[in-house]
C-alpha positions as CSV (number, residue, x, y, z in Angstrom):
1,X,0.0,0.0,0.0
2,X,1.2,3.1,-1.1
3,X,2.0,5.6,2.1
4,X,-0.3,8.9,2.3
5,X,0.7,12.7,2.5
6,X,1.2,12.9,6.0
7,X,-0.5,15.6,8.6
8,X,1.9,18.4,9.4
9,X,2.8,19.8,12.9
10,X,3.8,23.2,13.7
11,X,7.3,23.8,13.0
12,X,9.6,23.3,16.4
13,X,12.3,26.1,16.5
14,X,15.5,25.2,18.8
15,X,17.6,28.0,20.0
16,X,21.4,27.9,20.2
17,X,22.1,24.8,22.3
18,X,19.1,23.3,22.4
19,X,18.2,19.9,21.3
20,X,15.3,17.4,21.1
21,X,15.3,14.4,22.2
22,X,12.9,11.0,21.4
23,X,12.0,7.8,23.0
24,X,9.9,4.6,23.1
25,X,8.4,1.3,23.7
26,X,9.7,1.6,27.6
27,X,7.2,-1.2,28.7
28,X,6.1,-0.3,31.9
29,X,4.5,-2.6,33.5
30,X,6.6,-5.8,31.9
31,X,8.2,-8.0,32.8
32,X,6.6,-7.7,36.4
33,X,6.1,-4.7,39.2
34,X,9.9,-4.7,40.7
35,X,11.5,-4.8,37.2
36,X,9.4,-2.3,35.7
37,X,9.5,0.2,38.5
38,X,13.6,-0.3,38.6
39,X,13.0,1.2,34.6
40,X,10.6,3.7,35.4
41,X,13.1,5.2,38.2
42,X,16.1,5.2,35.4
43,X,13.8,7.2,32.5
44,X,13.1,9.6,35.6
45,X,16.2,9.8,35.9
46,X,16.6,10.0,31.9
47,X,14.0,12.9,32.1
48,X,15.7,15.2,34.2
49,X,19.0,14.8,32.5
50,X,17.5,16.0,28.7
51,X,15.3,18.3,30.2
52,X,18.5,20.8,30.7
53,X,18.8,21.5,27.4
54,X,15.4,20.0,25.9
55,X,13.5,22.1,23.4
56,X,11.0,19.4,23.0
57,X,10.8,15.6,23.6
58,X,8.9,13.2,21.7
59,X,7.6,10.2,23.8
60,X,7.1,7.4,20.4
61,X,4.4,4.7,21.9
62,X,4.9,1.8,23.9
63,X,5.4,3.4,27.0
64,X,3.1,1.3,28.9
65,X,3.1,-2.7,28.4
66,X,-0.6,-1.8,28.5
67,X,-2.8,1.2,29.1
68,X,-6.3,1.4,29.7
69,X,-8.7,4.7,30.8
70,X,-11.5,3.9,32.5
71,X,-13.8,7.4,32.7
72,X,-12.9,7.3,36.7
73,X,-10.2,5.1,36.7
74,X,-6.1,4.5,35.0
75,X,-3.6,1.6,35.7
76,X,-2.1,1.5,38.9
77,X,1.6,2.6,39.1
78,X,3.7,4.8,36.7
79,X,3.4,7.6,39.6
80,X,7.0,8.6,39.5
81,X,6.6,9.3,35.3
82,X,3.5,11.1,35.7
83,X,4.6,13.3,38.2
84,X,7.9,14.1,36.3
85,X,5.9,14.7,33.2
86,X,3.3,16.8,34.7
87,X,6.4,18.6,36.1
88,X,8.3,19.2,33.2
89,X,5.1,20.4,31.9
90,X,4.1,22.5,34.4
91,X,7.8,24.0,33.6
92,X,7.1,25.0,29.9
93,X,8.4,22.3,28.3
94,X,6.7,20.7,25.2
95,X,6.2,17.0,25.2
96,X,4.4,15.2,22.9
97,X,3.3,11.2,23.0
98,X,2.2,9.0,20.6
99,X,-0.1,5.7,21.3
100,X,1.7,2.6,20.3
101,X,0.2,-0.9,20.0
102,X,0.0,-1.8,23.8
103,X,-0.8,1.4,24.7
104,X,-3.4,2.9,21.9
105,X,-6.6,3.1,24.5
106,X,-5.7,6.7,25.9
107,X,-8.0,8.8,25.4
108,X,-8.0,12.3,27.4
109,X,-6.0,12.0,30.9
110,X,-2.4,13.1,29.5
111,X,-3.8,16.0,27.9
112,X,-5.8,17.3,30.4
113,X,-3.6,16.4,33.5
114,X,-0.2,17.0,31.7
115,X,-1.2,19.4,28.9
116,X,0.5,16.6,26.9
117,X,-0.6,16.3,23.4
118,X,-1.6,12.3,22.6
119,X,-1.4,11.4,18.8
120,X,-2.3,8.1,17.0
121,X,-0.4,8.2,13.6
122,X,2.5,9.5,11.9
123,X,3.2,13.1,11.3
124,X,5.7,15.1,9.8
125,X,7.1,18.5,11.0
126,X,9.7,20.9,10.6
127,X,12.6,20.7,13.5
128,X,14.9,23.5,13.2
129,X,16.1,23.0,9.6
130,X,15.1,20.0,8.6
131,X,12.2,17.4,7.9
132,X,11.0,14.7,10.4
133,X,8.7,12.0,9.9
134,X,8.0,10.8,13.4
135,X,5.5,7.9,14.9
136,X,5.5,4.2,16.6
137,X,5.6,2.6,13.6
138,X,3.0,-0.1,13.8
139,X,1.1,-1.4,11.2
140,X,3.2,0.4,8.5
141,X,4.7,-1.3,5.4
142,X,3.7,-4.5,4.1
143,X,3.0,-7.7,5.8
144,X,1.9,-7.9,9.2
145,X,-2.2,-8.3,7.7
146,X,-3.6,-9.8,10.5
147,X,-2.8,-6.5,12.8
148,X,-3.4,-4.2,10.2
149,X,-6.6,-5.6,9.0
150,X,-8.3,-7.4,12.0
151,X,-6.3,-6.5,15.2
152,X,-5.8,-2.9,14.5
153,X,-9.4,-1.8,13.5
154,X,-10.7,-3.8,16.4
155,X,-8.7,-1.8,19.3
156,X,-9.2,0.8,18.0
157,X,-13.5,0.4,17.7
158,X,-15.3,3.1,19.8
159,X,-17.4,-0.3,20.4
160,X,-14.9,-2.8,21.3
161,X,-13.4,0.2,23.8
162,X,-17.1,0.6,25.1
163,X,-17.5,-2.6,25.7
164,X,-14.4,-3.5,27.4
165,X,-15.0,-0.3,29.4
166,X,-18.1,-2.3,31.1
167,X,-15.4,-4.6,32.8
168,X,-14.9,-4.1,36.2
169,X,-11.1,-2.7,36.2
170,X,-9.7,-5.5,38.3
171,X,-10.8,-8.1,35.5
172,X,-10.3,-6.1,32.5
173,X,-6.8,-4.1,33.2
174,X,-5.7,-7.8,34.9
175,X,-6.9,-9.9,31.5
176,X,-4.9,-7.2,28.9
177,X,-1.9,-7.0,30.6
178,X,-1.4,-10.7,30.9
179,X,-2.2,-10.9,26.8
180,X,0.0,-7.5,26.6
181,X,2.9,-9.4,27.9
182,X,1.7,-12.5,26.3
183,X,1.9,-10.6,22.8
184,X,5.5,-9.4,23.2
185,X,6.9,-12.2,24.8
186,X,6.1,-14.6,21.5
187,X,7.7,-11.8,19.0
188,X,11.0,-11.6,21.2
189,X,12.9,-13.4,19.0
190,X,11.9,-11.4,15.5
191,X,12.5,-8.2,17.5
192,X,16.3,-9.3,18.4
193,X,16.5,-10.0,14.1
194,X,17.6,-7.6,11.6
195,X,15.9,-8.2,8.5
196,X,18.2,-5.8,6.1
197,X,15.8,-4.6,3.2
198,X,13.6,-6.6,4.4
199,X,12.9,-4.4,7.4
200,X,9.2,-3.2,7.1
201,X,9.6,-0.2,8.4
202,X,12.1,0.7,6.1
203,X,9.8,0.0,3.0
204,X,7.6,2.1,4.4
205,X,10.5,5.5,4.4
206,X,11.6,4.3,1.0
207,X,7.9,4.4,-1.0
208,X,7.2,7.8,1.6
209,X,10.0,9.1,0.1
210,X,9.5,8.6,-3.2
211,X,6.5,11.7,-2.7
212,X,7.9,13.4,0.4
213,X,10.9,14.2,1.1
214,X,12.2,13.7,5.1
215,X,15.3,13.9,6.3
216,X,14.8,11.8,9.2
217,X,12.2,8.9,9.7
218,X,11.8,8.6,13.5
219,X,10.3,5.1,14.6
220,X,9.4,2.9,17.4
221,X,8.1,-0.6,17.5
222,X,10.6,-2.4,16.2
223,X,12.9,-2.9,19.3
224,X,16.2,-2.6,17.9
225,X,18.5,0.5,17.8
226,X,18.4,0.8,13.7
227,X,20.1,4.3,11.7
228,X,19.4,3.0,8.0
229,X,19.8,4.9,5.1
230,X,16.5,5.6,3.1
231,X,17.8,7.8,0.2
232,X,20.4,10.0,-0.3
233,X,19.8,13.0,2.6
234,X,17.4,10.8,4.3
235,X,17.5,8.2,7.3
236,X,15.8,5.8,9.2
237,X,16.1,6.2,12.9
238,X,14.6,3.5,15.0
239,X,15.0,4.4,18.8
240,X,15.3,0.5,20.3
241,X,13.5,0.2,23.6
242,X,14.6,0.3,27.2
243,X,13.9,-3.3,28.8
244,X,17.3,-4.2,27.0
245,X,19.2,-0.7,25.2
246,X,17.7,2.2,26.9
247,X,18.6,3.8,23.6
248,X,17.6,7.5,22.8
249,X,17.7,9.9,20.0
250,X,18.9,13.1,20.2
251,X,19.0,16.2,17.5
252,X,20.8,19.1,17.9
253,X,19.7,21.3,15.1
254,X,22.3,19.8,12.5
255,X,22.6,15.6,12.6
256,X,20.0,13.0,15.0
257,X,22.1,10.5,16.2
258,X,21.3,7.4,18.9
259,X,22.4,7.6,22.4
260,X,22.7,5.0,25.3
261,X,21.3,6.1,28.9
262,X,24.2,4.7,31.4
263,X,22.3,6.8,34.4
């Protein structure tokens, strides 16, 4: 399927010595409470560090293992995140999430408790000088028809969200995060594979840049630290995940490259 022109953002502007900074698929919540809030505690820790020179940071999807709102009622946990997103909010500095596939059922609490914007496909914008296509990645490029064609569309059903929203939060938040962690556990070992031009994601950048031109595809999803050539003047940057790399990219007006979080 041929990709579509994609919705633009507002251009981000960085002034001398700023950067901006993107991340995903941290999995909180996997593989168990202990583990996960051990992660959470190092991208606080992540947070705080960036946000000394951040213009903006991108948050890619994934962030949860699994992510429900109930009208009255979120996932337990994740307090130490929250509060230093609200923070760095409340401080003036943009942030901007995307859903991913285990998280894609948010609906209004960032934005209206974090004044943190919460998109569900790909967009491009302008980052100082130059072009960025930026989203989780799932269900882009070919294959994969099952998600794309059954799964996708039925997560993301005002009905199937209504009706799973009539389950008592114990049952329904305990049922999806045991399948969540089901689902990732069975694709470990095609995660840990590089598949060369096979790599999905970077069909996708190669037929979007055929009829828009980016400099820089930021992804998600795929769970390796990837910087691919697309076309001459143009990459593909996919930002790993931090149950293994805790991998990070960073763009300072002139090159994105991929960092490593030792903190």
């Amino acid at each position: 399927m041929t990709p579509k022109i994609l919705p633009e953002l507002p251009p981000q502007a960085l002034a001398p010595g700023q950067r901006v900074y993107f991340a995903s698929d941290f999995h909180l919540g996997a593989p168990d409470a202990a583990t996960s809030r051990e992660r959470e505690r190092r991208i606080v820790r992540w947070l705080d560090e960036v946000a000394k020179d951040a213009a903006a940071i991108y948050l890619l999807g994934d962030v949860f293992d699994f992510w429900f709102e109930y009208k009255h009622a979120i996932p337990r946990g994740f307090s130490r995140l929250q509060g230093k997103l609200a923070e760095l909010t409340d401080a003036g500095l943009p942030i901007t999430l995307f859903t991913g596939n285990h998280d894609m059922w948010m609906f209004g609490y960032f934005t209206q408790e974090m004044g943190i914007p919460v998109l569900r496909d790909p967009v491009s914008q302008r980052i100082g000088n130059q072009y960025f296509n930026i989203g989780h990645g799932d269900g882009l490029g070919p294959g994969d028809f099952a998600y794309k064609h059954v799964l996708r569309p039925m997560f993301n059903s005002p009905v199937t969200q209504w009706l799973f929203a009539r389950l008592h939060p114990n049952l329904g938040i305990g049922l999806a995060s045991r399948w969540s962690r089901h689902s990732r556990l069975q694709n470990g070992a095609a995660d840990a594979t590089y598949f060369g031009e096979d790599e999905w994601l970077l069909q996708y950048c190669r037929e979007l840049e055929k009829r828009q031109h980016h400099d820089y595809y930021v992804f998600g999803h795929r769970h390796l630290p990837l910087d691919v050539a697309v076309a001459p003047g143009s990459r593909y940057i996919n930002l790993g995940e931090w149950v293994n790399y805790c991998t990070y990219g960073v763009y300072d007006g002139n090159e994105l490259v991929l960092r490593e979080f030792k903190g």
